[in-house]
C-alpha positions, 0 to 999 in steps of 0.5 A: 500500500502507498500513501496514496492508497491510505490517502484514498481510504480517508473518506471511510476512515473519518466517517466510520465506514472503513471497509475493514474490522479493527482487529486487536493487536499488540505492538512493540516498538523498542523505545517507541512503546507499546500499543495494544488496541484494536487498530484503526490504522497501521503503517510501516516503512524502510523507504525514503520519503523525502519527495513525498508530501504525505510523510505519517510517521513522527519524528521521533525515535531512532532506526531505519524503520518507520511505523504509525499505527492508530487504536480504534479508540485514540484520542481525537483522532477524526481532527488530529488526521491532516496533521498525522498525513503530514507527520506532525505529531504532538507530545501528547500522541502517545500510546497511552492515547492510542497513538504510536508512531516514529523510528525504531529498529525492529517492531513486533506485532502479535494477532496480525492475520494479513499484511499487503507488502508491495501490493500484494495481501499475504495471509498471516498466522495470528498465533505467530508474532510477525518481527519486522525488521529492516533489511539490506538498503540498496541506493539507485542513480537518478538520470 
């Protein structure tokens, strides 16, 4: 998925019509906390964004890889969306609010039964903890 295709989804998303269920998850991201919530919204990234305009991860925390995820039941989240597409997230977005997003090194996620990488749905085993961690960086040339 882009972040065109989260862009796409925000019409349903703001008025509680998003065509999937919010399922339970439990996610650990080193220095970032823990959120365990049913998620509206789940994000992650190792690609670099500095071309983008739409950038929703906070810029805080340390590693390659960057996650934003969301509870079903976070705090204020309908007026806070503009400001998340664009990756400015204040003190108070934390999960203790419903809120988990910035840097980390690795992630683990329990009760995830699908993920999409690159366009594609795979099917997961929700009894398995899924580890996301960054892998090899490759550098392309511009013309």
């Amino acid at each position: 998925a882009s972040a065109f295709g989260v862009v796409r989804q925000l019409p349903a998303l703001l008025t509680d019509r998003a065509p999937f269920t919010a399922h339970h998850l439990r996610l650990e991201a080193e220095a970032l906390g823990t959120l365990d919530a049913p998620m509206r919204f789940l994000m992650m990234t190792t690609l670099g964004l500095d071309d983008s305009h739409a950038r929703p991860y906070a810029e805080r925390g340390d590693g390659a890889l960057r996650v934003t995820a969301i509870s079903a039941g976070a705090h204020r989240w309908r007026r806070r969306m503009a400001t998340i597409v664009r990756g400015r997230f204040s003190d108070d977005m934390t999960p203790a609010t419903g809120y988990l997003s910035g840097h980390c090194h690795r992630l683990r996620i329990e009760g995830i039964d699908s993920i999409v990488l690159d366009g594609q749905e795979f099917d997961l085993d929700p009894a398995h903890p899924l580890r996301v961690e960054p892998g090899p960086s490759l550098g392309f040339l511009r013309p």
